[in-house]
C-alpha positions as CSV (number, residue, x, y, z in Angstrom):
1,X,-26.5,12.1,-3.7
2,X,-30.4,12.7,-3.5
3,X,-30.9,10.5,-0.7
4,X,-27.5,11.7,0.8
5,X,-29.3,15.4,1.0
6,X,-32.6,13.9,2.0
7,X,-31.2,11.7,4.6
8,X,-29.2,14.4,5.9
9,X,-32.6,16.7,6.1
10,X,-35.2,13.8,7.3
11,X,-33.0,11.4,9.5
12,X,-36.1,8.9,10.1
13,X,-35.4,8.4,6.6
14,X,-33.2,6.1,6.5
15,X,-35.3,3.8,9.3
16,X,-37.6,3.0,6.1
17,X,-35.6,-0.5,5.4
18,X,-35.5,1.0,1.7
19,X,-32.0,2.3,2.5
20,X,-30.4,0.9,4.6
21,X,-26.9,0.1,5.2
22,X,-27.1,-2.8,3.4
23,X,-29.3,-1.9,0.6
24,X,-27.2,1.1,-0.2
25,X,-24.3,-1.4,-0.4
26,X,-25.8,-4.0,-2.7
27,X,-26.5,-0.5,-4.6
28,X,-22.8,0.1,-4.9
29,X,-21.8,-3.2,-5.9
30,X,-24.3,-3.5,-8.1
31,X,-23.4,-0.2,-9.9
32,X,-19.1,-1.9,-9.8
33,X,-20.7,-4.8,-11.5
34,X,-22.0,-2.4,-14.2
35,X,-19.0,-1.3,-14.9
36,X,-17.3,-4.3,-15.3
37,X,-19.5,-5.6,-18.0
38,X,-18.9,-2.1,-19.6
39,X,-15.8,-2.8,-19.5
40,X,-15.6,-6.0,-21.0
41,X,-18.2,-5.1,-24.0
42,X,-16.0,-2.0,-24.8
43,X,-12.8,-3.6,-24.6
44,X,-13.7,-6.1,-27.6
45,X,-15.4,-3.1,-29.9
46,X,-13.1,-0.5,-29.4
47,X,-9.5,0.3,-30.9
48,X,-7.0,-0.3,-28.0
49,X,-5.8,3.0,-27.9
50,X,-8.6,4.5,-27.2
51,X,-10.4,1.8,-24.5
52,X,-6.9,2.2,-22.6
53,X,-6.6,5.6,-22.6
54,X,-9.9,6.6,-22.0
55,X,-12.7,3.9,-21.3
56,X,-10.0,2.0,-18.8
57,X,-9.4,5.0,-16.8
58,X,-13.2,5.8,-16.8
59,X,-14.1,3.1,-15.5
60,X,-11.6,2.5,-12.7
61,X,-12.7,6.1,-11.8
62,X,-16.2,4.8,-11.8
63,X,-15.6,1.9,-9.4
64,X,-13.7,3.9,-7.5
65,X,-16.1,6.6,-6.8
66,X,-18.7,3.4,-6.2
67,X,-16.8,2.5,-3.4
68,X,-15.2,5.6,-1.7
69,X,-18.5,7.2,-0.5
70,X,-19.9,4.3,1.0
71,X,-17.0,3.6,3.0
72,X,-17.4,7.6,3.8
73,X,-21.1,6.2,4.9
74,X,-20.2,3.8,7.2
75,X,-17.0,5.9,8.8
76,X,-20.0,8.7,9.5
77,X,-22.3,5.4,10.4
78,X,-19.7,4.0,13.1
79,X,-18.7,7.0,13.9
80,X,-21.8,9.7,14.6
81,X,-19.5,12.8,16.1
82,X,-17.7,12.9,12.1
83,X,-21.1,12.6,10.4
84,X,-20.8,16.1,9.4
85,X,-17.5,15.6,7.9
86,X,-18.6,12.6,6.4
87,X,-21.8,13.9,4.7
88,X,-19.0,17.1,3.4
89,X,-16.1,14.5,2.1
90,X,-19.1,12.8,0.2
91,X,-20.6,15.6,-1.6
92,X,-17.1,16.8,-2.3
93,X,-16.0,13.0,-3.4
94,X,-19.4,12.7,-5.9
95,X,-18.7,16.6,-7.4
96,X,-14.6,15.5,-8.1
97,X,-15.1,12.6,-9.6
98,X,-18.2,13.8,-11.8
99,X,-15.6,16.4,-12.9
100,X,-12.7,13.8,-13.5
101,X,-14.9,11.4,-15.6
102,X,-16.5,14.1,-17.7
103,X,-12.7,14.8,-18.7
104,X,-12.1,12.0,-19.8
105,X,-15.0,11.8,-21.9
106,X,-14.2,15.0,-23.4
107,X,-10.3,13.6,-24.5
108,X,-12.4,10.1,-25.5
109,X,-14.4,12.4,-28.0
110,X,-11.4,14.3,-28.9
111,X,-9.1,11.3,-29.8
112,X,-12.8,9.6,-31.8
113,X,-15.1,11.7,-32.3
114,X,-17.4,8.7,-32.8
115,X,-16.9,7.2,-29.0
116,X,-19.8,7.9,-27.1
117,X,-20.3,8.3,-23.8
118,X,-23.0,6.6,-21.2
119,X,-24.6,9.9,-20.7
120,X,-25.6,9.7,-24.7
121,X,-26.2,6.0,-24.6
122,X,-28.6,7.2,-22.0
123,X,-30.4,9.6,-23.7
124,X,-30.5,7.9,-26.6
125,X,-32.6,5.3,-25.1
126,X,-35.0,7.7,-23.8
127,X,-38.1,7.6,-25.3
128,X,-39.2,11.3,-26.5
129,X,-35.4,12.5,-26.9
């Protein structure tokens, strides 16, 4: 989304080869292969009850939101009159499905307290938290 805003505000930006429509997609994909992996490691550690009603859903939420802003990206790419409306879907995509995964969390540490959630793996992995 940072590079969403900056884009929007510096539109030689994006003519840095850094991100371009290409790289932004390997980006996306990459991020869908993440989550598969997640998936997969979760799925063998996990009670079932829990990774399907919970880590499942996450993660198809997860490659979903992957994949629904960069086709919103190329829509505004081919088409530069719905940029606009575009740039306004993907902000609005990114802040719903922040919301909807950080639900689901919340009921995944409701139903196990223990479960934890990428944003603690995260920090736990920080060094000086």
């Amino acid at each position: 989304m940072v590079f969403a805003v900056i884009g929007w505000f510096i539109p030689g930006f994006w003519e840095t080869g850094l991100f371009t429509l290409f790289s932004i997609t390997v980006l996306c994909l990459a991020g869908v292969v993440r989550e598969i992996m997640r998936l997969r490691i979760l799925k063998q550690r996990l009670p079932a009850e829990l990774y399907q009603q919970t880590v499942l859903k996450v993660g198809r939420a997860s490659m979903i939101g992957y994949f629904v802003p960069i086709i919103l990206f190329y829509v505004g790419n081919l088409f530069p009159q719905y940029s606009g409306v575009s740039f306004a879907l993907i902000l609005f995509w990114v802040f719903a499905i922040t919301v909807y995964v950080s639900r689901l969390n919340r009921v995944a540490k409701q139903l196990d307290p223990a479960f934890v959630t990428m944003r603690e793996v995260e920090q736990y992995r920080k060094p000086g938290s």
